[in-house]
C-alpha positions in Angstrom: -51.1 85.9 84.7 -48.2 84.4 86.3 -46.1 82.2 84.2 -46.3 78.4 84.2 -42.8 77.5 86.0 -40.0 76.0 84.0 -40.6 72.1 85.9 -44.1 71.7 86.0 -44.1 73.3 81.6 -41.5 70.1 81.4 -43.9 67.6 83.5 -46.8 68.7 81.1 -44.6 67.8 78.1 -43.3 64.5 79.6 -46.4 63.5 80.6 -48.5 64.7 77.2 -45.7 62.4 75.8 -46.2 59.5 77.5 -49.8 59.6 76.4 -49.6 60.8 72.5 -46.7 57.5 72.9 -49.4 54.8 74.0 -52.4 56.4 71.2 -49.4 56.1 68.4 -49.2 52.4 69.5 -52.4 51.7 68.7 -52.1 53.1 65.4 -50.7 50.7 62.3 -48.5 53.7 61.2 -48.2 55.4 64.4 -44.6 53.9 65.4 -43.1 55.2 61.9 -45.0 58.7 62.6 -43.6 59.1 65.8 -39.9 58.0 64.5 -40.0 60.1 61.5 -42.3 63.7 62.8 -41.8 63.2 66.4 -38.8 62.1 67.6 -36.4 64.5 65.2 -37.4 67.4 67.6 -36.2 65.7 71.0 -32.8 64.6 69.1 -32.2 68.2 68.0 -32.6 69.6 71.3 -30.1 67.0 72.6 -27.5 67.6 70.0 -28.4 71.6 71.3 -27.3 70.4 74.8 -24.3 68.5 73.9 -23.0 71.5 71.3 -22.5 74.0 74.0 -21.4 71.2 76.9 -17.7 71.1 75.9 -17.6 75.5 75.3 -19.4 75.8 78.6 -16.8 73.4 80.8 -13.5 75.1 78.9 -14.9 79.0 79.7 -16.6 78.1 82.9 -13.3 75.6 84.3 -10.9 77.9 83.5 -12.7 81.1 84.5 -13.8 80.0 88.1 -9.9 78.3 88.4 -8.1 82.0 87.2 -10.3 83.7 89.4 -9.6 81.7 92.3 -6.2 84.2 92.6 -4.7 81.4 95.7 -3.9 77.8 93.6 -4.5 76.0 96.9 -7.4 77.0 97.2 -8.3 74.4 93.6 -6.5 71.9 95.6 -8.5 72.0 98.7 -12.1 72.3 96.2 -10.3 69.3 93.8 -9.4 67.1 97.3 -12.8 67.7 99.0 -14.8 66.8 95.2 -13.0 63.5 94.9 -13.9 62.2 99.0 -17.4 63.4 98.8 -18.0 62.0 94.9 -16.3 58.4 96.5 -18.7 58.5 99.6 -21.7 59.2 97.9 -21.2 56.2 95.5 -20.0 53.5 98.3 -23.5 54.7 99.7 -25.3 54.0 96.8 -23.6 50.4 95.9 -24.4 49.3 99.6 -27.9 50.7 99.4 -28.1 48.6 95.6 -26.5 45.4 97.2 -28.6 45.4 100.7 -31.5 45.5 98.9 -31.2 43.0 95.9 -30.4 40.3 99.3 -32.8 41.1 101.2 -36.0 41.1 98.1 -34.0 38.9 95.8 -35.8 39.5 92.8 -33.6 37.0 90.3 -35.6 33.8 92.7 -38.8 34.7 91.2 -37.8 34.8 87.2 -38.5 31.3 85.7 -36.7 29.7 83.1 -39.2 30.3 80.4 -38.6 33.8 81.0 -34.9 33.5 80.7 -35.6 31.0 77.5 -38.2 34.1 75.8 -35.5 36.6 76.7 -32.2 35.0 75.6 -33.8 34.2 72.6 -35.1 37.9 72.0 -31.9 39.9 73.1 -28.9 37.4 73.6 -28.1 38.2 69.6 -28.8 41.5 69.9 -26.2 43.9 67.8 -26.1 46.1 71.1 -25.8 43.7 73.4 -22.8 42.1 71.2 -21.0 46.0 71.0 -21.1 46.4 75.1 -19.4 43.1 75.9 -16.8 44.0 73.1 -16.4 47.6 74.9 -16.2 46.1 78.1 -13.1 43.4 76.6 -11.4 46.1 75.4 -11.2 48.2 78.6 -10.7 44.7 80.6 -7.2 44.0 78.5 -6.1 47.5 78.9 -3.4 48.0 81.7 -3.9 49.4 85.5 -3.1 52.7 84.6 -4.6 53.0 81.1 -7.6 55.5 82.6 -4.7 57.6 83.4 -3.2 58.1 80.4 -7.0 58.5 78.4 -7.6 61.2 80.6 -5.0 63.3 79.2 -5.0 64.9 75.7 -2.4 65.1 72.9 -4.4 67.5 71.1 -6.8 69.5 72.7 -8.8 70.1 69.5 -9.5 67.2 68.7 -10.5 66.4 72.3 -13.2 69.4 72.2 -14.6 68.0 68.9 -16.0 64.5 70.9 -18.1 64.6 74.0 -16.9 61.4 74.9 -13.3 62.6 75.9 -15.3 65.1 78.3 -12.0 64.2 80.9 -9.6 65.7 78.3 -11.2 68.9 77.9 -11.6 69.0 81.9 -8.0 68.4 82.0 -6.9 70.5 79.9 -9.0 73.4 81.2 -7.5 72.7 84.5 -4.0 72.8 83.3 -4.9 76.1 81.6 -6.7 77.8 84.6 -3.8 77.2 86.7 -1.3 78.5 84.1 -3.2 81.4 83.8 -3.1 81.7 87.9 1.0 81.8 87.6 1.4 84.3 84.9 -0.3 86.9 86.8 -2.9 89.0 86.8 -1.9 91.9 84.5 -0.8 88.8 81.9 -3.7 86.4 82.5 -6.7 89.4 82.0 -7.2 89.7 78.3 -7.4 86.0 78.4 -9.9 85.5 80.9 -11.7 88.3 79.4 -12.7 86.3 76.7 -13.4 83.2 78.8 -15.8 84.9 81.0 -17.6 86.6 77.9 -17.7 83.1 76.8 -19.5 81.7 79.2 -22.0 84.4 79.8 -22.8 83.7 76.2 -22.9 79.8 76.9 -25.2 79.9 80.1 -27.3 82.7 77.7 -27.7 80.0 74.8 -28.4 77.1 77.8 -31.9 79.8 78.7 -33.0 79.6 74.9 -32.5 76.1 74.2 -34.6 75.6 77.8 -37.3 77.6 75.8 -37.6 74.3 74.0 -37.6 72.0 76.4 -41.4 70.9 77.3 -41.8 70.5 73.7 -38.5 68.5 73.2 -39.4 65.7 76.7 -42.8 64.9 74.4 -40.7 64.1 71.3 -38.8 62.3 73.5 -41.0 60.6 75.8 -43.1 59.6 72.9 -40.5 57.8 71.1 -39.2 56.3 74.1 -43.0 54.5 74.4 -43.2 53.3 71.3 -39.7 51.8 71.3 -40.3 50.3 74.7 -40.6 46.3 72.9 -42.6 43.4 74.5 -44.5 44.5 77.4 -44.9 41.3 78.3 -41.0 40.9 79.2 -41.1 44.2 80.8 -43.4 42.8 82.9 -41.5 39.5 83.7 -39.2 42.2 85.3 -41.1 44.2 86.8 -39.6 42.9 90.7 -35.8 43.3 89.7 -37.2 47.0 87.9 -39.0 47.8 91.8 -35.9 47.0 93.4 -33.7 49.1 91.3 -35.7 52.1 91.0 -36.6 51.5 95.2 -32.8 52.2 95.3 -32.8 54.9 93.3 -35.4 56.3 96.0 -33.7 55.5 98.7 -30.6 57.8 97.1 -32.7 60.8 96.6 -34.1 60.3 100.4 -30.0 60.2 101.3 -29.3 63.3 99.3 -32.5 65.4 101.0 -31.1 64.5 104.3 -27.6 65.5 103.4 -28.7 68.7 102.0 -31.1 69.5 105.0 -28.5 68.5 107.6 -25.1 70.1 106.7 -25.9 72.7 103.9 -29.2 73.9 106.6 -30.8 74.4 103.0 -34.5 72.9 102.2 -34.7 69.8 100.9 -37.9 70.3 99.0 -36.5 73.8 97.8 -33.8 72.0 96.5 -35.7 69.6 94.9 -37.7 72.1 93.0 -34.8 74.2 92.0 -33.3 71.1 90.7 -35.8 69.6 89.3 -35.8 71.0 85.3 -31.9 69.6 85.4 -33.6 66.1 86.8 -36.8 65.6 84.4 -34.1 66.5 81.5 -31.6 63.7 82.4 -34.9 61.3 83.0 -35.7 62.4 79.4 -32.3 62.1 77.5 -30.8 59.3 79.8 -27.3 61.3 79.6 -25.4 63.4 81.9 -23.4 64.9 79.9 -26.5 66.0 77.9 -28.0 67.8 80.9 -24.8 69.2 82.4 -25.1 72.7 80.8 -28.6 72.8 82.4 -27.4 71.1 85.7 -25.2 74.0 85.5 -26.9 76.9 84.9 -29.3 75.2 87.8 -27.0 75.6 90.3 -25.2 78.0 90.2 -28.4 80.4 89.7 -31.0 79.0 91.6 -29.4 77.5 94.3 -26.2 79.7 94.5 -22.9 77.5 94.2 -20.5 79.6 93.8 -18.6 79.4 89.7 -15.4 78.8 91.5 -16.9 75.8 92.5 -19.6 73.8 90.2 -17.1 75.0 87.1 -15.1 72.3 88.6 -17.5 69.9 91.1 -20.2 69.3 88.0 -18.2 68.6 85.1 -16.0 66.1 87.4 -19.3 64.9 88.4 -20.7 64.3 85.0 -17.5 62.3 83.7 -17.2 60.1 87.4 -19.6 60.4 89.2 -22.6 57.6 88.3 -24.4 57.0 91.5 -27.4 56.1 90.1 -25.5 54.1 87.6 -23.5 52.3 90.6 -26.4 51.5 92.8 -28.2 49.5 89.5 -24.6 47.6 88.7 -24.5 45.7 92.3 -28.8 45.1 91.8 -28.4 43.7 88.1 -25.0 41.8 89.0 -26.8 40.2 92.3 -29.9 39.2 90.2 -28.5 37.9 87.4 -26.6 36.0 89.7 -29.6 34.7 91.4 -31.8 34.3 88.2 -28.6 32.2 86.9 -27.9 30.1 90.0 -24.7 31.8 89.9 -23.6 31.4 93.6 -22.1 34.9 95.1 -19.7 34.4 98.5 -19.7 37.5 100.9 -15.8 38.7 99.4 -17.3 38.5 95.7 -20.6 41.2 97.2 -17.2 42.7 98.2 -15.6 42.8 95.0 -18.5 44.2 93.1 -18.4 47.5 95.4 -14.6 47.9 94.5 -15.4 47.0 90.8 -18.6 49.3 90.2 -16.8 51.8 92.4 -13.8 51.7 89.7 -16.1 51.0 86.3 -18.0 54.4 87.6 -15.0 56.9 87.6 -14.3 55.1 83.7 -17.6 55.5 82.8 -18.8 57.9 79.9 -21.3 59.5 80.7 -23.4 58.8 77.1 -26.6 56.2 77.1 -26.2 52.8 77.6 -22.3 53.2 79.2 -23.9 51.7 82.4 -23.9 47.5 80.6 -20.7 48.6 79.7 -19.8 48.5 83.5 -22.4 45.7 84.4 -20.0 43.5 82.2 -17.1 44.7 84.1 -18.3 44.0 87.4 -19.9 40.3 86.0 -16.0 39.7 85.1 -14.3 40.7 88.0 -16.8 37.7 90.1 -15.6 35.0 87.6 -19.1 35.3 85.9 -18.6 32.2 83.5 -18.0 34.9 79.7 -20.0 32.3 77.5 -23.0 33.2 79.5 -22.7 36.9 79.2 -25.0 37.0 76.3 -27.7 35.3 78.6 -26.7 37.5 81.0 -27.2 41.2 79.3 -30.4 39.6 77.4 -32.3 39.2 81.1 -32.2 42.9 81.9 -31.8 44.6 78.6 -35.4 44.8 78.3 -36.0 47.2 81.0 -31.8 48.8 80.7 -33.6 51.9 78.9 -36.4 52.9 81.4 -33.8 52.2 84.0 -31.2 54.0 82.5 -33.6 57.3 82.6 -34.0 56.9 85.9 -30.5 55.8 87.3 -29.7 59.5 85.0 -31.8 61.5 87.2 -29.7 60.3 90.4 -26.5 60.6 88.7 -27.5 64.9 88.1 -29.0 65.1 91.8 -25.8 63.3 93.1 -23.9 65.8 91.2 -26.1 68.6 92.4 -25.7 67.8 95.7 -22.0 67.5 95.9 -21.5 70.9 94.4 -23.8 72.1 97.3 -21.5 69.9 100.0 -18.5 71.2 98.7 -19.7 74.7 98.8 -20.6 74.9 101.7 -17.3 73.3 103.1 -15.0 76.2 101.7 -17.8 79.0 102.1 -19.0 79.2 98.9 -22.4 78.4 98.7 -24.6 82.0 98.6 -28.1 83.3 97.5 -29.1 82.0 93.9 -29.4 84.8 91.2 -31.7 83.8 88.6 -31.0 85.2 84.9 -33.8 85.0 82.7 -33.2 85.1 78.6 -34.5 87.7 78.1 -32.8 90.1 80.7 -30.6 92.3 78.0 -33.4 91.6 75.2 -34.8 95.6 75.1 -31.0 97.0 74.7 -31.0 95.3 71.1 -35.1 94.7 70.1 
C-alpha cells in the first residue's frame, strides 16, 4: 500500500488536534491534561527544530558560498535576495493597508468591546514586556541594527536562536574567506561542513517522522489556551480582513511562481506544504526553517548555492505575513480608537513596518513587537498603547500562525525567484531517511 504522504499525515494530526482540543474543553480537568500529557510532545519537537537550525545555516551558508568558486557570483545571489525580499513585502503592506480602508473593520467594534478587552488584556504581563521591547529598540540609534547584526563572539552567537543574523554573518564572512584561500587550503575545511550538513538535513528527515503527532500536541494546546471566545468573536471582522490578506499573498506568490519560474503553482503548493502547516503549527520561522530547507532544495530543486543563503536571510527579514497584519492592526486600532490617520501617516506605516520587518526576530509574538513600532512612528498617543495591544491580543495567536505560514511561502518563493534569475533552479531530488539505513541495520 502506498504511503500516506508527508502533508496530508500532518493535516490528519492538525486536524485530530483541533478536535481532541475542543472534547478537553469540555472536560473539568481536561485543560491541565492537555498542558501537562499533551502539549510536552509538540514543545519537544520544536526545541528538535530549533537545535539543528543554527548547525544547519553555519554548514549549509558556508558550504553553498565555498563552492560558489567566483565571489561575485554571492554578490549578484546577496543583491538579487535583498530587491526581491523588499518587493515582496511593499506588496504585502499595500495589500494589508488597501484592504483594512476599504472593509474598515475597527467602525464596527463598540465601546463595550473595547471596555471587556482593556480590562482583560491591557494589564497583561505580555502585553507590558512588548511595549518595553519595542522602547528599547525605539531609543536605540539609526544604525544600532547594524552593529547587532555582527558578532563579537561567534560562540556565544550559535548558542541563542535569537542572534540567527550573527551566525548568518559570520558564516558569510567565513565562506568567503574560505573562497580566497584556495581550493587546495579551503578542502579539508569544507569537508567537514558538507559532512555536516548531510548529517543536519538527515536529522531534519527523522525529526519530520514526528511531526503529525507533534501538530496534535500542538494544535490541542493551542485550543484550549485560545481564552474567551466571546472576544474572539467580537474580532472576528478585523481577524477576516487579516487572514483575507494573508490570502491574497499566497494568490501573489502562485502567480509569481507560475509566471516567471514556468513552475506549477499547485505543485509548488504541495511540495511546500509540510514546511507551511509546520510554521501554522509553531507560529515561528525560525522553527520551520530547517524543514523550509530541506523542502526546497529537495523537492522543488533550488540549488544549495542558493536557499543556504535566500532562506536563512529570509527567516531573520523577511516577515511578509508579519508586515501585511502590522498596516491591518495599526489601521484598525486607529479606526476602533478614533485615532484619525492622514494619507502621509498610511505612508509612514509602509516605511515603518517595512523597517520593523528586516529587525524582526523571527520567534512568536515578535510581530506586537513591531505593531508598537509602527503605532509610534504615527504619533499613536503612548498612554493608550495598553488599550491598544489589549483590542487585538485576543486573536495575535491564531493570527500569528497564520501570518507564519506566509512568512515560509514568501521565503519559499524568493529562493525559487532568485534561482531561477542566476540559473539555479533544477529538478528536486528527494532523500528519504532511510536511504543509507540497510548499509548499517
Amino acid at each position: 500500500m502506498k504511503k500516506l504522504a508527508l502533508h496530508w499525515q500532518i493535516l490528519i494530526g492538525m486536524f485530530l488536534g483541533l478536535i481532541f482540543g475542543f472534547i478537553m474543553l469540555q472536560l473539568s480537568w481536561g485543560v491541565g491534561f492537555v498542558e501537562n500529557w499533551i502539549n510536552p510532545v509538540g514543545t519537544i519537537f520544536i526545541k528538535l527544530l530549533k537545535l539543528i537550525a543554527i548547525p544547519l545555516i553555519l554548514a549549509s551558508l558556508i558550504k553553498g558560498i565555498s563552492d560558489l568558486k567566483d565571489i561575485s557570483k554571492f554578490r549578484n545571489i546577496g543583491l538579487r535576495t535583498i530587491i526581491t525580499y523588499v518587493f515582496t513585502t511593499v506588496i504585502a503592506i499595500s495589500i494589508g493597508l488597501m484592504l483594512v480602508n476599504v472593509l474598515q473593520p475597527g467602525n464596527g467594534v463598540s465601546e463595550e468591546t473595547i471596555a471587556k478587552l482593556t480590562e482583560t488584556y491591557a494589564g497583561d504581563s505580555n502585553v507590558q514586556s512588548k511595549i518595553e521591547e519595542a522602547t528599547r529598540q525605539k531609543e536605540s540609534g539609526p544604525l544600532q541594527f547594524l552593529v547587532d547584526m555582527v558578532p563579537d563572539n561567534a560562540i556565544n552567537a550559535m548558542s541563542d536562536n535569537s542572534l540567527m543574523l550573527q551566525v548568518i554573518v559570520f558564516a558569510i564572512f567565513l565562506g568567503i574567506s574560505l573562497l580566497l584561500i584556495g581550493e587546495k587550503r579551503a578542502k579539508p575545511l569544507k569537508d567537514v561542513f558538507d559532512s555536516l550538513n548531510y548529517v543536519v538535513l538527515k536529522m531534519v528527515d527523522l525529526i519530520m517522522l514526528s511531526a503529525p503527532y507533534a501538530v496534535f500536541a500542538l494544535l490541542a494546546n493551542v485550543v484550549v489556551s485560545s481564552g474567551d471566545p466571546d472576544l474572539l468573536f467580537a474580532l472576528l471582522k478585523y481577524a477576516g480582513t487579516v487572514v483575507l490578506g494573508l490570502l491574497l499573498m499566497i494568490v501573489f506568490y502562485l502567480i509569481v511562481v507560475g509566471t516567471y519560474t514556468k513552475k506549477n503553482p499547485f505543485w509548488f503548493l504541495k511540495e511546500i506544504s509540510p514546511a507551511q502547516l509546520l510554521a501554522f503549527s509553531t507560529s515561528s520561522s525560525a522553527a520551520t526553517l530547517p524543514v523550509t530547507m530541506e523542502r526546497v532544495e529537495e523537492h522543488i530543486g533550488v540549488d544549495k548555492e542558493v536557499s543556504s543563503f535566500v532562506l536563512p536571510v529570509g527567516a531573520t527579514i523577511n516577515m511578509d505575513g508579519t508586515s501585511l497584519y502590522q498596516a491591518v492592526a495599526a489601521v484598525f486600532i486607529s479606526q476602533a480608537l478614533a485615532f484619525d490617520l492622514t494619507f502621509g501617516d498610511q505612508l509612514t506605516i509602509v516605511l515603518t513596518a517595512l523597517l520593523a520587518s528586516i529587525g524582526s526576530a523571527a520567534v512568536p509574538g515578535a510581530g506586537m513587537v513591531m505593531l508598537v513600532i509602527v503605532l509610534e512612528a504615527i504619533g499613536f498617543p503612548a498612554d493608550r498603547f495598553p488599550i491598544a495591544l489589549a483590542l487585538i491580543f485576543a486573536v495575535d495567536r491564531p493570527l500569528d500562525m497564520c501570518r507564519t505560514v506566509i512568512n515560509v511561502t514568501g521565503d519559499a518563493t524568493v529562493s525559487m525567484i532568485v534561482a531561477k534569475s542566476v540559473g539555479k533552479l533544477g529538478k528536486p531530488k528527494v532523500e528519504e531517511w532511510d536511504d543509507h539505513y540497510d548499509e548499517v541495520k
